[in-house]
Backbone and ligand atoms as CSV (ligand in chain L), in Angstrom:
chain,resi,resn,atom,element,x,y,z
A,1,UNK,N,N,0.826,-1.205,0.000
A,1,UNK,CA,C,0.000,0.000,0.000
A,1,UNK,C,C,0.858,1.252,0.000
A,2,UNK,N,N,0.612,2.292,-0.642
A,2,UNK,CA,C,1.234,3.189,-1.012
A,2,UNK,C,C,1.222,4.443,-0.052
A,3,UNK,N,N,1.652,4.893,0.387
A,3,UNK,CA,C,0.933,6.392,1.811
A,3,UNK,C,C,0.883,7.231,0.594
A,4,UNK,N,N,0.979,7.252,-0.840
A,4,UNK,CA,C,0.925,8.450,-1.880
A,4,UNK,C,C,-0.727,8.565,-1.958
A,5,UNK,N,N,-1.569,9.184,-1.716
A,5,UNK,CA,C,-2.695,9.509,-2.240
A,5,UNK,C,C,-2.843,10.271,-3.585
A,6,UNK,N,N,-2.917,9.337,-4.979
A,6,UNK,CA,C,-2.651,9.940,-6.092
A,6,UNK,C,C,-3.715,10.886,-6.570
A,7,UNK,N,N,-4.853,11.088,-6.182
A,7,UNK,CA,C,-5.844,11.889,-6.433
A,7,UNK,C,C,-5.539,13.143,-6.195
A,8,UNK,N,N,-4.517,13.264,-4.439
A,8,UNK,CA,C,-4.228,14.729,-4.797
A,8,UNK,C,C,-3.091,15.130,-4.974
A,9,UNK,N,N,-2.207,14.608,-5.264
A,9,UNK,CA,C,-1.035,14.652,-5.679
A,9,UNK,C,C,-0.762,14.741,-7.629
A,10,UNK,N,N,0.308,14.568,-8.259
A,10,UNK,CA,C,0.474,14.597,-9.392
A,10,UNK,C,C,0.041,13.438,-10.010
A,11,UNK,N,N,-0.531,13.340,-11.138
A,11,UNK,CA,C,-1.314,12.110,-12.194
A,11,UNK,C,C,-0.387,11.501,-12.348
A,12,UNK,N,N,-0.911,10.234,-11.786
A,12,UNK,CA,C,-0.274,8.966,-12.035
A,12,UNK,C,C,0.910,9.130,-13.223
A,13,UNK,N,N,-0.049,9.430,-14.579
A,13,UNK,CA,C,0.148,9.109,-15.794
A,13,UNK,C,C,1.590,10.206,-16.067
A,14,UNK,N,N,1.772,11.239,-15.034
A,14,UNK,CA,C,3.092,11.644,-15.353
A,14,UNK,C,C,2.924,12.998,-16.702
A,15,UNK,N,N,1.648,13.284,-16.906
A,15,UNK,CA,C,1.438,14.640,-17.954
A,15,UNK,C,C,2.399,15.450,-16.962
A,16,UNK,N,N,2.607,16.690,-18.114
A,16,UNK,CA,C,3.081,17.863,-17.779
A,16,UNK,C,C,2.579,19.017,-18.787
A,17,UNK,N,N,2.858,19.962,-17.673
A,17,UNK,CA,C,2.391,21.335,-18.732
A,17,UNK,C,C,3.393,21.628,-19.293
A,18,UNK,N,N,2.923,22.814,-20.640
A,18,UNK,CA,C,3.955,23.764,-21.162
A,18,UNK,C,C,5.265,23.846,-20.359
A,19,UNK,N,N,5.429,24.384,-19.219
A,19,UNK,CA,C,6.704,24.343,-18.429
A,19,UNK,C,C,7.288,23.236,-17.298
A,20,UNK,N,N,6.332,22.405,-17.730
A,20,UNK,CA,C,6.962,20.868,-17.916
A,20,UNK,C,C,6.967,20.616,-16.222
A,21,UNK,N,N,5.875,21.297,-15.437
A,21,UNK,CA,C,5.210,20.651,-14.276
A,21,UNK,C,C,4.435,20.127,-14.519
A,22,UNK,N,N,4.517,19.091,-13.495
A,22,UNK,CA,C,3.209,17.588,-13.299
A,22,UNK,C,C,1.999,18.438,-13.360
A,23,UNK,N,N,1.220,17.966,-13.925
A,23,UNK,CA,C,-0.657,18.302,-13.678
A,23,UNK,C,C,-0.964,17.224,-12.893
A,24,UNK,N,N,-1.749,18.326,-12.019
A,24,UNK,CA,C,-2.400,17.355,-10.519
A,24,UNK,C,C,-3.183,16.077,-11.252
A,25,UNK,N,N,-3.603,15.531,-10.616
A,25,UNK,CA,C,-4.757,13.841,-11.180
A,25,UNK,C,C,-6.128,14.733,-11.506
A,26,UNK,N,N,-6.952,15.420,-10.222
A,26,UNK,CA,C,-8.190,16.160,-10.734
A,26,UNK,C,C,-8.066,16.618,-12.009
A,27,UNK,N,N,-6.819,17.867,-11.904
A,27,UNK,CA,C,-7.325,18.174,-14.100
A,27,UNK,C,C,-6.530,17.502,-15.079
A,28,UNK,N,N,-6.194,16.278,-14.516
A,28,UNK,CA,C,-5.638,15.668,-15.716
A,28,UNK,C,C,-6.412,14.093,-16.008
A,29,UNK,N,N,-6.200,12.810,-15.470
A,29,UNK,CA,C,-7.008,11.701,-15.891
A,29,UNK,C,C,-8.351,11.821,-14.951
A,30,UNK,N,N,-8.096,12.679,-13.790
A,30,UNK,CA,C,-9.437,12.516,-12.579
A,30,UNK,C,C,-10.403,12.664,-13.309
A,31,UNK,N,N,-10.633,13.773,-14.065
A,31,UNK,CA,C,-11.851,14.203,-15.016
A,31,UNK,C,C,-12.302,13.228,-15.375
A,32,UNK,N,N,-11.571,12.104,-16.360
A,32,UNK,CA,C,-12.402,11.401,-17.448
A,32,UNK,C,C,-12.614,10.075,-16.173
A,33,UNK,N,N,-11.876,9.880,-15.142
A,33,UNK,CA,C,-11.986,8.933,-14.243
A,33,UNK,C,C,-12.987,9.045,-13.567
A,34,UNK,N,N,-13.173,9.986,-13.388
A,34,UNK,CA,C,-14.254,10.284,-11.762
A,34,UNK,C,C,-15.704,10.819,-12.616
A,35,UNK,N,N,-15.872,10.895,-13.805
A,35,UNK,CA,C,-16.514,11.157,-14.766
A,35,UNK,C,C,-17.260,10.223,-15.699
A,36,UNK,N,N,-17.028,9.162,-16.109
A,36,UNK,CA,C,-16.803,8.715,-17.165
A,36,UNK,C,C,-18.411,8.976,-17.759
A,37,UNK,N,N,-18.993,8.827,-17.563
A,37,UNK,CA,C,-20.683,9.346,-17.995
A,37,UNK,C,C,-20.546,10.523,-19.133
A,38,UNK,N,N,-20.439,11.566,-18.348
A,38,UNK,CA,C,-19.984,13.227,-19.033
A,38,UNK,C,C,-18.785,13.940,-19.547
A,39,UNK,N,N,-17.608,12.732,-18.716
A,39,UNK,CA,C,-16.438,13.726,-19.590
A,39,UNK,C,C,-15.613,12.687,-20.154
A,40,UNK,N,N,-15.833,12.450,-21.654
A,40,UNK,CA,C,-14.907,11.564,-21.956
A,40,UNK,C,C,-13.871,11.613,-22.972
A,41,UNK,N,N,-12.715,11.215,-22.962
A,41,UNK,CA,C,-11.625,11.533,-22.873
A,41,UNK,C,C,-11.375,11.960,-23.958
A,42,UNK,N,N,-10.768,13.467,-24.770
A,42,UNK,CA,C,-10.515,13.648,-25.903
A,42,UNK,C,C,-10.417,13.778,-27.065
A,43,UNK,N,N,-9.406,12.196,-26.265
A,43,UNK,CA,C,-8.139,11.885,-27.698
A,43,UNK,C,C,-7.948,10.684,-27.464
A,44,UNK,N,N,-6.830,10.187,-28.301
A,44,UNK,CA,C,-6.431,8.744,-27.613
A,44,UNK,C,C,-5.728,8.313,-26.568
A,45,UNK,N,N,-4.481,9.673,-27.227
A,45,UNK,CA,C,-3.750,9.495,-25.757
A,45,UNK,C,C,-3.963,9.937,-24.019
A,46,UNK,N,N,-5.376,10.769,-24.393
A,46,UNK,CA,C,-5.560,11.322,-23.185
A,46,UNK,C,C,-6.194,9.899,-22.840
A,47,UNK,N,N,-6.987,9.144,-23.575
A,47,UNK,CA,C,-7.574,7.943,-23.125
A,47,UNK,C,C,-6.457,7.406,-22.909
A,48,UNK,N,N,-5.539,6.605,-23.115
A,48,UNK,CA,C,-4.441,5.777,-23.146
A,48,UNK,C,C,-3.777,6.319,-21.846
A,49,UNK,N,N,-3.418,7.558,-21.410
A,49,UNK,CA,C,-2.969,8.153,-20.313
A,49,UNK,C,C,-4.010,7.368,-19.235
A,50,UNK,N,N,-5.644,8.178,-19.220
A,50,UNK,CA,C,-6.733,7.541,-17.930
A,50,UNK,C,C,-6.079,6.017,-17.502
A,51,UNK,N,N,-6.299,5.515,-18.939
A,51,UNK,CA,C,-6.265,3.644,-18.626
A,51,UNK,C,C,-5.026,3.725,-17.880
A,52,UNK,N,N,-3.592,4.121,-18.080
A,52,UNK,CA,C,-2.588,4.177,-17.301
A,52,UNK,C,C,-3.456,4.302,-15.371
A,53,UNK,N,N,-3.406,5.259,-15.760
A,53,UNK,CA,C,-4.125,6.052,-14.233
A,53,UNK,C,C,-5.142,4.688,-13.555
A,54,UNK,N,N,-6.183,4.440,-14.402
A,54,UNK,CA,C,-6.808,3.218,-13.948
A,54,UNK,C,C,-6.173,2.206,-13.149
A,55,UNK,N,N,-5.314,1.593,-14.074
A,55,UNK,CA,C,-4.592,0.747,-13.437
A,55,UNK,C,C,-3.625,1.020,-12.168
A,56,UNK,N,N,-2.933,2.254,-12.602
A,56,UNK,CA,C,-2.288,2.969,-10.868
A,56,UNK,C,C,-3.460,2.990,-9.828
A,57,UNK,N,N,-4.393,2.881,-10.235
A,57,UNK,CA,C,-5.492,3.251,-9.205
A,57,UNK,C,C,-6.558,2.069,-8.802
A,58,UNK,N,N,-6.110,1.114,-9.549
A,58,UNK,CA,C,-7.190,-0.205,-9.352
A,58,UNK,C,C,-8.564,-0.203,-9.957
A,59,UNK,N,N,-9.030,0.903,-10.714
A,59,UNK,CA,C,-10.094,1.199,-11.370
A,59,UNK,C,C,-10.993,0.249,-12.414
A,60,UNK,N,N,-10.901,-0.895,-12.312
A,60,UNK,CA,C,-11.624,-1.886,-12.997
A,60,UNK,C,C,-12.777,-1.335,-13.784
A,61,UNK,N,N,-13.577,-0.459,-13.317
A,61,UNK,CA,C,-14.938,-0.282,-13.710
A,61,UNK,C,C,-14.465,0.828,-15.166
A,62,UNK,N,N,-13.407,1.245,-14.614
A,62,UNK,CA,C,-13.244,2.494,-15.474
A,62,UNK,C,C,-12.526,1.944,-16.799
A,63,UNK,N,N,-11.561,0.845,-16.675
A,63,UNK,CA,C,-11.156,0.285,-17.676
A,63,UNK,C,C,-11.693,-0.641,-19.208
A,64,UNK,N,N,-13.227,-1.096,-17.634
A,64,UNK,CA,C,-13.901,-2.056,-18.718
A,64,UNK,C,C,-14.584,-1.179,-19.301
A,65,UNK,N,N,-14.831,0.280,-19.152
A,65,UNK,CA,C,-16.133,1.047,-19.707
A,65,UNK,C,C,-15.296,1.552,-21.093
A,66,UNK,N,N,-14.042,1.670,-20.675
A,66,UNK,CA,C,-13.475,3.097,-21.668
A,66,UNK,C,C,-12.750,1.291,-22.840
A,67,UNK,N,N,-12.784,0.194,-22.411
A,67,UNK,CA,C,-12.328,-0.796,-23.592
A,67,UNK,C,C,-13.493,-0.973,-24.795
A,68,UNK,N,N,-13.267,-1.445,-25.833
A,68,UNK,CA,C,-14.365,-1.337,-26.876
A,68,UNK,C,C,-15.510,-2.605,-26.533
A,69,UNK,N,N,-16.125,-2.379,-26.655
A,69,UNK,CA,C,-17.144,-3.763,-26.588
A,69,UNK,C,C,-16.767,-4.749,-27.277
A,70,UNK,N,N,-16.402,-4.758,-28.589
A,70,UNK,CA,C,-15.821,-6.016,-29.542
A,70,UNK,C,C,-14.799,-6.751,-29.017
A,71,UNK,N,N,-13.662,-6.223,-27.910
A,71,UNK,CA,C,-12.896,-6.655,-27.341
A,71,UNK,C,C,-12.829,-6.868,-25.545
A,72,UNK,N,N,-13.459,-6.093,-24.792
A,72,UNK,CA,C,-13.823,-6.026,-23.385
A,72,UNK,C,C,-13.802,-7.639,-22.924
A,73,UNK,N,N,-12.854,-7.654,-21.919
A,73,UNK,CA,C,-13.141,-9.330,-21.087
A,73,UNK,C,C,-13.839,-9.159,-20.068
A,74,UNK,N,N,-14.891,-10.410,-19.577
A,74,UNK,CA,C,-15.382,-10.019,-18.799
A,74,UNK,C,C,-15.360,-8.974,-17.711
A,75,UNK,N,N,-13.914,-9.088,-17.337
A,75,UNK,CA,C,-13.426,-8.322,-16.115
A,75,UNK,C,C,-11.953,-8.471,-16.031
A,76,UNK,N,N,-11.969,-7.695,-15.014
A,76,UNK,CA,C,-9.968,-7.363,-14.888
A,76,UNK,C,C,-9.429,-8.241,-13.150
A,77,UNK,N,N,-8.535,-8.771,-13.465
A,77,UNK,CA,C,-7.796,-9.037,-12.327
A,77,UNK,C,C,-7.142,-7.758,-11.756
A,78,UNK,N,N,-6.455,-7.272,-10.834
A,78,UNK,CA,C,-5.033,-6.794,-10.917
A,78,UNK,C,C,-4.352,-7.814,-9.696
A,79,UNK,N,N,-3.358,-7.274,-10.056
A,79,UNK,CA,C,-2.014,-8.530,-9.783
A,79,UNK,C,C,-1.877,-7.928,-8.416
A,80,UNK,N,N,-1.753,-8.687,-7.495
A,80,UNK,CA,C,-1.856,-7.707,-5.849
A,80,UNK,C,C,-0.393,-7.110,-5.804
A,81,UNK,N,N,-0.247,-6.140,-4.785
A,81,UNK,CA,C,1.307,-5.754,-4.472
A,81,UNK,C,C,2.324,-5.280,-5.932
A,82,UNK,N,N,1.445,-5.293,-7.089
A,82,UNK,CA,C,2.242,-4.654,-8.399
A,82,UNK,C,C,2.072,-3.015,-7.702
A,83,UNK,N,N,3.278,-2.568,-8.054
A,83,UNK,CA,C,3.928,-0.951,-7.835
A,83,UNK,C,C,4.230,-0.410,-9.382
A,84,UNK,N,N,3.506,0.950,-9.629
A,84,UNK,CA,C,3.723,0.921,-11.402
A,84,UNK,C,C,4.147,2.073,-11.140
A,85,UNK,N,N,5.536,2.246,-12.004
A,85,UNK,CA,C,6.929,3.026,-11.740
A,85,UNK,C,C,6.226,4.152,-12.777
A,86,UNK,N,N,5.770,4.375,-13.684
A,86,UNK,CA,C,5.852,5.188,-14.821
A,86,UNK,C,C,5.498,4.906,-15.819
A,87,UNK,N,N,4.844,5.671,-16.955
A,87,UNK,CA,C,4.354,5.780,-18.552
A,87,UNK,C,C,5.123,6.598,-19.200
A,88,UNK,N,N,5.504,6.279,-19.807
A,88,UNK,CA,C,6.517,7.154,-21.623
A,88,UNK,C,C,5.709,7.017,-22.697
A,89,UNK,N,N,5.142,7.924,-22.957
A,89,UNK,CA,C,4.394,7.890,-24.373
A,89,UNK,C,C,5.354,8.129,-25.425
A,90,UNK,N,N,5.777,7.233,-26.504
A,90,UNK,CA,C,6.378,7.171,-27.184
A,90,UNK,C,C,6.517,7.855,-28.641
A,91,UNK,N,N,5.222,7.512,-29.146
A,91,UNK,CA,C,4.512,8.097,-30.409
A,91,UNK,C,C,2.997,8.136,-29.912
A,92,UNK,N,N,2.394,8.772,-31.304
A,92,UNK,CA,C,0.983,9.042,-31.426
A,92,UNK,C,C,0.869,8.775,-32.984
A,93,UNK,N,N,-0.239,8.057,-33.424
A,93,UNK,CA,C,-0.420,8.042,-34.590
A,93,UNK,C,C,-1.902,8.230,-35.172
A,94,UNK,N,N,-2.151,9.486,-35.647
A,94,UNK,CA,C,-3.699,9.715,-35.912
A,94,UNK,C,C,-3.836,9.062,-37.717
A,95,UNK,N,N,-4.727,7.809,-37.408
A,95,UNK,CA,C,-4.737,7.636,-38.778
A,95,UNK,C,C,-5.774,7.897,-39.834
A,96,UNK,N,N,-7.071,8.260,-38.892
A,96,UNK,CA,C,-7.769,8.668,-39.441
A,96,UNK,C,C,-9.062,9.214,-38.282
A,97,UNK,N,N,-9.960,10.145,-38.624
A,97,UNK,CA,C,-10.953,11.143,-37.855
A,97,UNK,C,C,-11.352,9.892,-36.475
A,98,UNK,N,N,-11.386,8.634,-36.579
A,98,UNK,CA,C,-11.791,7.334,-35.566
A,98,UNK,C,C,-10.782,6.535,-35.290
A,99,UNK,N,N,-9.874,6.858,-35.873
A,99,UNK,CA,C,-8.446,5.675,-35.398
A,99,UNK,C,C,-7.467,6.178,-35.374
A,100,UNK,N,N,-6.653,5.947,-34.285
A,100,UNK,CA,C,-5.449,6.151,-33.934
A,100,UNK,C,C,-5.182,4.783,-32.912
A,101,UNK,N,N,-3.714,5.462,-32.705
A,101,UNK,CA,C,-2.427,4.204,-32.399
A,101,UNK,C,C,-1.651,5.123,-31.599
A,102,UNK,N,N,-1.131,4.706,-30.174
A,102,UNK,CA,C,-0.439,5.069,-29.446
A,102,UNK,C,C,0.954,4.030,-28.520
A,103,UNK,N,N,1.959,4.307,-28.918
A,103,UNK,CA,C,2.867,3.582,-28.559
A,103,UNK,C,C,3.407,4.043,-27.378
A,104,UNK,N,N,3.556,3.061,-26.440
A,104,UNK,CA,C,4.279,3.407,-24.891
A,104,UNK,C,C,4.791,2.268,-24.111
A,105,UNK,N,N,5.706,3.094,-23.571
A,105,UNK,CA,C,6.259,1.715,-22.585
A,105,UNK,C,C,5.317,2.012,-20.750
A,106,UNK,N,N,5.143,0.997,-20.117
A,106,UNK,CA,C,4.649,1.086,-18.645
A,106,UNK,C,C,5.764,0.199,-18.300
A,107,UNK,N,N,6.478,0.748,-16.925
A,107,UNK,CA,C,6.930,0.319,-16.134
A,107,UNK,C,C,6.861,-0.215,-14.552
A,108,UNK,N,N,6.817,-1.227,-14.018
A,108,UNK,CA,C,6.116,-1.869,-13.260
A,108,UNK,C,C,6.881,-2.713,-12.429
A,109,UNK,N,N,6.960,-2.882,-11.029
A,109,UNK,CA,C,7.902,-4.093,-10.333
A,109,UNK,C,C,6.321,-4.389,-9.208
A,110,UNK,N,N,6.570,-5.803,-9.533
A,110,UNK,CA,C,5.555,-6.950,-8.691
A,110,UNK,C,C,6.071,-7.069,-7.358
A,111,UNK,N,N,5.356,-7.691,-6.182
A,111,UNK,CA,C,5.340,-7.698,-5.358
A,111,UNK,C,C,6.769,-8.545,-4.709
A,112,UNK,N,N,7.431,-9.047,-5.732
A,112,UNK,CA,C,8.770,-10.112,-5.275
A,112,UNK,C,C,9.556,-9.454,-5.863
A,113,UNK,N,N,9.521,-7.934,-6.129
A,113,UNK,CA,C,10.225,-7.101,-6.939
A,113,UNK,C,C,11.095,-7.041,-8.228
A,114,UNK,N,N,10.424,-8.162,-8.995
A,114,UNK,CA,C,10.583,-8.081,-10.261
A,114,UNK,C,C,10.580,-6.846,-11.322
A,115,UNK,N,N,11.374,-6.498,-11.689
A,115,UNK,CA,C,10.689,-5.111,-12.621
A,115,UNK,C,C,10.661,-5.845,-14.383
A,116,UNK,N,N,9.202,-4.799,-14.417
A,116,UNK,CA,C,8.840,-5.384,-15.502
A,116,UNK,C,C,8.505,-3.982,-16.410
A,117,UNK,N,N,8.701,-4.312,-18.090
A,117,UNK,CA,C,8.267,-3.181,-18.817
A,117,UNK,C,C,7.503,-3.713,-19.949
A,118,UNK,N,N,6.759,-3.387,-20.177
A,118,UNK,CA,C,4.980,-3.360,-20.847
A,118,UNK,C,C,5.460,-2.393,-22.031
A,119,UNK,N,N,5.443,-3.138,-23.547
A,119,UNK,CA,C,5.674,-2.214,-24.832
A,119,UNK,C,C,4.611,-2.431,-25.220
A,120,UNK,N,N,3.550,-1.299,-25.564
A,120,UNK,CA,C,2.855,-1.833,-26.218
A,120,UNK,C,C,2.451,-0.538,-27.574
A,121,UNK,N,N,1.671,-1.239,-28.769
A,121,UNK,CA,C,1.349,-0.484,-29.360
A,121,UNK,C,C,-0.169,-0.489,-29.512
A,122,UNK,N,N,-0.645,0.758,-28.943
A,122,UNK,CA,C,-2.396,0.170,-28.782
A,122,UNK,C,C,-3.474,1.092,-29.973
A,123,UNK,N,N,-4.181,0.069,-30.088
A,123,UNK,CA,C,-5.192,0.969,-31.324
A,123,UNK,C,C,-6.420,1.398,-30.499
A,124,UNK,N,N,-6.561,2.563,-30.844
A,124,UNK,CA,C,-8.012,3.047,-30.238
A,124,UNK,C,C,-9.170,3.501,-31.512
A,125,UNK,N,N,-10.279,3.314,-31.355
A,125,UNK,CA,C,-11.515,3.541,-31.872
A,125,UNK,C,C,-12.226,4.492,-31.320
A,126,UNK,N,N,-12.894,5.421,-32.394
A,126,UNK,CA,C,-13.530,6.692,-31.707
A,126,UNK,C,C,-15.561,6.032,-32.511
A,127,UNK,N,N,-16.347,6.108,-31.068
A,127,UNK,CA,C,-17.075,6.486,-31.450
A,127,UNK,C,C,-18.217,7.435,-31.186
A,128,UNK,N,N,-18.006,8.497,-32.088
A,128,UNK,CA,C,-19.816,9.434,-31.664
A,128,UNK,C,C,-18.755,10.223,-30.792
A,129,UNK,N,N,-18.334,10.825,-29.615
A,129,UNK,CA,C,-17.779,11.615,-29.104
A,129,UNK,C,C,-16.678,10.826,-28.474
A,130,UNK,N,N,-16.670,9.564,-28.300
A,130,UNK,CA,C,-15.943,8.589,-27.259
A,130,UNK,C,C,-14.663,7.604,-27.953
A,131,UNK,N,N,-13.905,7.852,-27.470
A,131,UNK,CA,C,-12.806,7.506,-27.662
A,131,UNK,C,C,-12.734,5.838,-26.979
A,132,UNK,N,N,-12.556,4.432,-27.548
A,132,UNK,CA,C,-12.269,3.597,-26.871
A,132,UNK,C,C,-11.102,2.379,-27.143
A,133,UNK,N,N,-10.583,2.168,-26.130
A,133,UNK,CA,C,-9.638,1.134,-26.143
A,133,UNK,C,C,-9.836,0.000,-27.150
A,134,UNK,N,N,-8.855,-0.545,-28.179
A,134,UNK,CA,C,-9.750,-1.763,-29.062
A,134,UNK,C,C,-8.774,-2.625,-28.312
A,135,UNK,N,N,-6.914,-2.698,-28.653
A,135,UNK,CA,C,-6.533,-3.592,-28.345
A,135,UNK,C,C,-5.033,-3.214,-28.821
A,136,UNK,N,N,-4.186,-4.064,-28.422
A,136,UNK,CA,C,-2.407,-3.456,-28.233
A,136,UNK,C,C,-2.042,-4.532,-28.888
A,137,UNK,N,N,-0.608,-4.711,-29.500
A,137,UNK,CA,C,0.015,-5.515,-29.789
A,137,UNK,C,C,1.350,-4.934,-28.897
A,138,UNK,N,N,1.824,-6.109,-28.241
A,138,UNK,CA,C,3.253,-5.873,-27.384
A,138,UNK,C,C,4.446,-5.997,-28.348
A,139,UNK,N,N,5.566,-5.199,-27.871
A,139,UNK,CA,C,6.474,-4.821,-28.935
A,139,UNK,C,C,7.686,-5.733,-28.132
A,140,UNK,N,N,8.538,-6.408,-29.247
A,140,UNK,CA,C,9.535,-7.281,-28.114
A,140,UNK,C,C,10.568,-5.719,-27.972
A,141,UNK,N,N,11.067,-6.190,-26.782
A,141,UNK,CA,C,12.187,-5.376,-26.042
A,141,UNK,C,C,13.313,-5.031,-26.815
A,142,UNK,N,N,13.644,-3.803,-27.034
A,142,UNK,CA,C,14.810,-3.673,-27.936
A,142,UNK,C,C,16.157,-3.929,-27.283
A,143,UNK,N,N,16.824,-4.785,-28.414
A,143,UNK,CA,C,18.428,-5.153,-27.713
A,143,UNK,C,C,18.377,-6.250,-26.652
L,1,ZN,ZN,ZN,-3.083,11.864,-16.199
């Protein structure tokens, strides 16, 4: 358990402004998190950022809502005692007015302190105002 209370502290997901301070969690993934009904997310990467945040935050409900229906699993585990170090958004790829592709690494050490890093390249689907998760392909580790 973490004594960090990320809600009021800096977003999980590690945004920054113009002068390259953290944005608190409220105006950065809290919105589309604590929201998801009325404020939903963007873009892709602002979606791709939340889902980060989700998972820093144990947010199951929020993950399965913002994944696409064609792909959504029943439900989410999370792995107990995982500690998630950080997100690097890598690229962005808008390929068209409903699809885009966002590449990033997540970094992560499990409870037997394994550290682990998550490449993935994920496609998102826009529909009607809503931006949703379809599905990633993992990138092998360079070198
Ligand atoms: Zn954020």
């Amino acid at each position: 358990m973490s004594a960090i209370d990320p809600t009021t502290g800096p977003c999980p997901c590690g945004r920054t402004d113009r002068r390259d301070k953290p944005i608190g969690y409220a105006l950065c993934c809290g919105r589309y998190l604590d929201d998801f009904e009325n404020t939903p997310a963007p873009d892709a990467e602002s979606l791709m950022r939340s889902r980060y945040s989700a998972f820093v935050l144990e947010r199951g409900e929020y993950l399965l809502a913002s994944w696409h229906a064609s792909r959504r699993p029943a439900s989410i585990e999370f792995e107990p005692g995982v500690k998630w170090l950080g997100l690097d958004i890598r690229s962005r790829s808008v390929l068209d007015a409903d699809h885009a592709e966002v590449e990033f690494v997540a970094r992560q050490r499990s409870s037997t302190g394994t550290a682990t890093r998550l490449h993935e390249r994920s496609r998102f689907v826009r529909e009607g105002e809503r931006w949703y998760y379809l599905e990633g392909d993992l990138q092998q580790p360079a070198g």
